[in-house]
Z-matrix of the N, CA and C atoms (Angstrom, degrees):
N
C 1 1.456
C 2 1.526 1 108.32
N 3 1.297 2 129.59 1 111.04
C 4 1.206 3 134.78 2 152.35
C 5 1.427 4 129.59 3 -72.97
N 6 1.402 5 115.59 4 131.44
C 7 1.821 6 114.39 5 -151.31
C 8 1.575 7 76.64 6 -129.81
N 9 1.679 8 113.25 7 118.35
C 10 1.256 9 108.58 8 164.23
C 11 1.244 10 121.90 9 -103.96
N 12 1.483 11 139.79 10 150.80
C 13 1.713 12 127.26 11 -166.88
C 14 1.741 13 94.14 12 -111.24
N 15 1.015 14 109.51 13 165.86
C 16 1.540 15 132.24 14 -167.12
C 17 1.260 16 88.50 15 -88.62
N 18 1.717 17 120.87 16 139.62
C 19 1.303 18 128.51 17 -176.74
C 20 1.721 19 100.99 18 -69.64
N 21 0.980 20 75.60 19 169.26
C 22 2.070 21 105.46 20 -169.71
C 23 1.454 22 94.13 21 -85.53
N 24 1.194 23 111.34 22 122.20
C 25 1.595 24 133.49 23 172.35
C 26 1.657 25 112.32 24 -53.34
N 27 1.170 26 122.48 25 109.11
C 28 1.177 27 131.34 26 178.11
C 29 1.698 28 111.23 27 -46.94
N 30 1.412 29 115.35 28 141.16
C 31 1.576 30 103.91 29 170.71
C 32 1.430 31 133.68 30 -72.76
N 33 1.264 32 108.32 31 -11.04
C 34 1.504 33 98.25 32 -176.92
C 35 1.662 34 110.65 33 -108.39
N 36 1.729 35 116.90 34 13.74
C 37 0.529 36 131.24 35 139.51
C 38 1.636 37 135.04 36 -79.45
N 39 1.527 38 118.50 37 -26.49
C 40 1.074 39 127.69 38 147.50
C 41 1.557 40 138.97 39 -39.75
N 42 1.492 41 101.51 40 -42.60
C 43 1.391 42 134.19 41 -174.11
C 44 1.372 43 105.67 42 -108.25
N 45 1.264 44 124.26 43 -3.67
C 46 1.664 45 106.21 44 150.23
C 47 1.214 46 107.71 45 -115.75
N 48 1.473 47 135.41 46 3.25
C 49 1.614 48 119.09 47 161.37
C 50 1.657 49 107.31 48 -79.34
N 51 1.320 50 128.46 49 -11.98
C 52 1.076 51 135.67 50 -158.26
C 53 1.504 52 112.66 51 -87.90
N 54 1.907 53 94.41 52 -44.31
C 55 1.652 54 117.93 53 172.54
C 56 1.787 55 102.32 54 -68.94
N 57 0.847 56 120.79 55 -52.11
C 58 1.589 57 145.65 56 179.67
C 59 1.983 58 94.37 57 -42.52
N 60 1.332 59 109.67 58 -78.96
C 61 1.629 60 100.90 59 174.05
C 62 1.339 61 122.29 60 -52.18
N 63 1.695 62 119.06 61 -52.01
C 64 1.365 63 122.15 62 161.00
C 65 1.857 64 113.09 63 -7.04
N 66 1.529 65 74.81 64 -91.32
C 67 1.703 66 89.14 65 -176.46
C 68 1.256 67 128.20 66 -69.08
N 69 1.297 68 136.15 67 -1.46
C 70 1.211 69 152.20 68 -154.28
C 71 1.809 70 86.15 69 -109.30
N 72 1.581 71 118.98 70 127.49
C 73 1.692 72 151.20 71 178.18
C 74 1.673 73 85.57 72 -53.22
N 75 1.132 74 117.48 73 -55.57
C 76 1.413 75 120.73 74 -139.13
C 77 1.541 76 92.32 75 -78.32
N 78 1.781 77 137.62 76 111.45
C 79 1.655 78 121.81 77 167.10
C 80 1.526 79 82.11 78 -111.93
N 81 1.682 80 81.88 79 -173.75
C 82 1.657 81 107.72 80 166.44
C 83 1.540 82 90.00 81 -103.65
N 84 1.850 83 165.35 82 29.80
C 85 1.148 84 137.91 83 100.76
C 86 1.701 85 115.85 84 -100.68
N 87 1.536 86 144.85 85 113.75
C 88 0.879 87 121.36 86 176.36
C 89 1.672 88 147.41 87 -25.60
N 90 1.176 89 153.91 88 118.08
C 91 0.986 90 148.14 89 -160.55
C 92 1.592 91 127.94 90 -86.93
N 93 1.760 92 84.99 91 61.39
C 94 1.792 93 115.52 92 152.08
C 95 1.455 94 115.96 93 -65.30
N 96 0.874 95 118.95 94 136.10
C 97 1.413 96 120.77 95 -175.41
C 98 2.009 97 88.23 96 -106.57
N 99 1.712 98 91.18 97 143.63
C 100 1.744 99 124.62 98 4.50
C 101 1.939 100 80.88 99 -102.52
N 102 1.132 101 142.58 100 -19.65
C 103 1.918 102 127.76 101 176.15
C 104 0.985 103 117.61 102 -33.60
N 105 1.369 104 121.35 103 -17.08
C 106 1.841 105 137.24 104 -176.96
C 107 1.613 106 117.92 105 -69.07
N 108 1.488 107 103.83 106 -40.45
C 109 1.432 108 126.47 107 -169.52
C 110 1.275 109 105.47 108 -96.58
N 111 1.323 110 127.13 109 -8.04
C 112 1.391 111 116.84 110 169.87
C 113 1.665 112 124.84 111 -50.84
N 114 1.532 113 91.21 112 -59.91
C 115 1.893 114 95.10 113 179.66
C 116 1.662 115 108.10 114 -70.87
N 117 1.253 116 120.23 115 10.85
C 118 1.571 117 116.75 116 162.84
C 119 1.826 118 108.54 117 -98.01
N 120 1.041 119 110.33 118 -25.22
C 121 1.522 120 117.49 119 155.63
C 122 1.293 121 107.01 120 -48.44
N 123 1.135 122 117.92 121 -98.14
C 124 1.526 123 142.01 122 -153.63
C 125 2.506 124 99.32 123 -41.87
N 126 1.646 125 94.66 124 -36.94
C 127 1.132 126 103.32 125 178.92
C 128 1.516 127 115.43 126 -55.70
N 129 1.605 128 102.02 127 -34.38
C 130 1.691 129 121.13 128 -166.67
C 131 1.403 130 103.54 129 -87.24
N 132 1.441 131 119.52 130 -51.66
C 133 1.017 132 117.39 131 154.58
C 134 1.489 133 133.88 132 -27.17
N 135 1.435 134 103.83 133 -48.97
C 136 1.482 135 94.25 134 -169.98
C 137 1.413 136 113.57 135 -101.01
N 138 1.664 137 118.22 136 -12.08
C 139 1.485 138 107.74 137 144.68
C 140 1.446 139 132.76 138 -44.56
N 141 1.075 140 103.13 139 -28.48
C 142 1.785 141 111.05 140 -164.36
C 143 1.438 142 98.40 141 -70.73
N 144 1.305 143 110.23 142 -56.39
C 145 1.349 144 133.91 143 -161.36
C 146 1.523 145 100.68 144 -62.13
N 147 1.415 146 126.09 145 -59.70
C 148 1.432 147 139.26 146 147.41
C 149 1.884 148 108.13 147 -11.28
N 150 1.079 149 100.65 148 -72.08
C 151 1.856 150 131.96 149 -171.41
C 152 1.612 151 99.20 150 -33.86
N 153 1.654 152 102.36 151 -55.69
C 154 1.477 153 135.31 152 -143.02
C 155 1.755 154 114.07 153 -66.00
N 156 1.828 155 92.25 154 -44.02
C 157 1.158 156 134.66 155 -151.00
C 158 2.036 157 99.73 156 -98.58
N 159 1.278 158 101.25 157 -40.05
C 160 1.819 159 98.68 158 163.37
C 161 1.493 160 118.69 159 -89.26
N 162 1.657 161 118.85 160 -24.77
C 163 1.514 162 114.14 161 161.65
C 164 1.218 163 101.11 162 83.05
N 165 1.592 164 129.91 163 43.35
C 166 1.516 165 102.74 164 -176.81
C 167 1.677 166 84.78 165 -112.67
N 168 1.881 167 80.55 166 148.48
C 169 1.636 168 96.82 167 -174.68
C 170 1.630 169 132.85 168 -45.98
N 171 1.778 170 72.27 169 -43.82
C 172 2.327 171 94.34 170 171.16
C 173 1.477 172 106.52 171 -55.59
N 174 1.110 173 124.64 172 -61.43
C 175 1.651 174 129.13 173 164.35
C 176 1.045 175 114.29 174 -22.90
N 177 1.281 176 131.82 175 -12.34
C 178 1.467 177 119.66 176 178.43
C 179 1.749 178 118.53 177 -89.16
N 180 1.040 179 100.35 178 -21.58
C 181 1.680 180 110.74 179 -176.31
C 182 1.622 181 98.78 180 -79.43
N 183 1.825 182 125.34 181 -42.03
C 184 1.496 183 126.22 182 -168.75
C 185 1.081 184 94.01 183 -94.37
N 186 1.672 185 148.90 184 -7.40
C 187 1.417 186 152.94 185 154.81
C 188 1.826 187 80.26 186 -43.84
N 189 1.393 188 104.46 187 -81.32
C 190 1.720 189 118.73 188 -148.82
C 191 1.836 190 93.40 189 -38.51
N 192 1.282 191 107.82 190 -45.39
C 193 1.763 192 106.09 191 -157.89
C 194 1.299 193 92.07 192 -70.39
N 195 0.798 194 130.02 193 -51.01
C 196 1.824 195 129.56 194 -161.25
C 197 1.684 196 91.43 195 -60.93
N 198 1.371 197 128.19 196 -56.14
C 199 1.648 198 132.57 197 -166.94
C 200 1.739 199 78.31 198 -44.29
N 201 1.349 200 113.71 199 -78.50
C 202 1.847 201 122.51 200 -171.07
C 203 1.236 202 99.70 201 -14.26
N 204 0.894 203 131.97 202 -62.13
C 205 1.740 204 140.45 203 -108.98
C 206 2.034 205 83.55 204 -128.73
N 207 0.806 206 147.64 205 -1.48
C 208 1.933 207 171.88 206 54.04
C 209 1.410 208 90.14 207 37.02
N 210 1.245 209 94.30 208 -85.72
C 211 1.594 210 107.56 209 -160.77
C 212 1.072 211 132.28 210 -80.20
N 213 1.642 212 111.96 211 4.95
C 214 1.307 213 133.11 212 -165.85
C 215 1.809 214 86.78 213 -104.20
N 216 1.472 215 133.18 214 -60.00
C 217 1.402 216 142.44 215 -170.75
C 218 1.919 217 95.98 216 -62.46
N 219 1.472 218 103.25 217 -45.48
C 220 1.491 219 95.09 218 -174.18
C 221 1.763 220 116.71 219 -55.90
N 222 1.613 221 104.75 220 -42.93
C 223 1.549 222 114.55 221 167.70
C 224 1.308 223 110.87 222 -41.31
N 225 0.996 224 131.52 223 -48.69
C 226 1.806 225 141.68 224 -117.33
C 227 1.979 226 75.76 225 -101.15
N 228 1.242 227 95.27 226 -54.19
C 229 1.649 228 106.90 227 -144.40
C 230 2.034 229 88.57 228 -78.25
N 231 1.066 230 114.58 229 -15.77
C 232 1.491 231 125.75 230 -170.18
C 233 1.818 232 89.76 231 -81.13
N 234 1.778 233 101.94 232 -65.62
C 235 1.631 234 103.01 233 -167.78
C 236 2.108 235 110.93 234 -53.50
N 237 1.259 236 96.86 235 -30.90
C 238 1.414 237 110.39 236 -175.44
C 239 1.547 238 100.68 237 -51.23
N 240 1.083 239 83.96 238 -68.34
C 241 2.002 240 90.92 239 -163.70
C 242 2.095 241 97.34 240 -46.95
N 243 1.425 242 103.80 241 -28.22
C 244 1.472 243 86.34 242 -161.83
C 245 1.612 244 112.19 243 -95.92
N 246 1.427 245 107.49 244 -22.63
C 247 1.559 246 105.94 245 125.43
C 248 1.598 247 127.86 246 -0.83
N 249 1.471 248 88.61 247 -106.03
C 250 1.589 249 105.81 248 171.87
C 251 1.501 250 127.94 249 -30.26
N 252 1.577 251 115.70 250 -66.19
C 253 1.760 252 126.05 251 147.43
C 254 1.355 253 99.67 252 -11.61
N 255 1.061 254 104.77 253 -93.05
C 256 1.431 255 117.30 254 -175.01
C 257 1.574 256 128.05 255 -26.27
N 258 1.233 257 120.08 256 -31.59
C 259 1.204 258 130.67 257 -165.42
C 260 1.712 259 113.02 258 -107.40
N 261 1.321 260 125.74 259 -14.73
C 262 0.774 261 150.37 260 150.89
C 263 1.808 262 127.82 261 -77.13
């Protein structure tokens, strides 16, 4: 019996379905800040992790943007909450 597996998802196809949900209105949690930005985490997250795990050299520069773009939602969702504190 020969069991064949479905080819391995190209990366820059990875990294533009990833940019593509990012930016795209439509999630699976609305984008309330900051509970909104969670499932854009977990998305970034698991590109990276994806990225990490095939090792390609080019990946290292859209590794760096995605970390940015990490730390850019982590800010956002950090200033939000203190926002809120604040206003209360």
């Amino acid at each position: 019996m020969n069991i064949t597996y479905p080819p391995k998802m190209p990366s820059y196809l990875l990294i533009i379905g990833a940019l593509i949900y990012i930016l795209s209105p439509i999630d699976l949690i609305p984008d309330i800040p900051p509970i909104g930005w969670l499932d854009d985490l977990f998305v970034i997250l698991f590109v990276l992790i994806r990225l990490k795990e095939k090792g390609d050299n080019i990946m290292n520069t859209i590794s760096l943007i995605l970390y940015c773009l990490l730390v850019l939602i982590l800010a956002l969702i950090f200033l939000t909450i203190v926002a809120i504190t604040k206003l209360f």
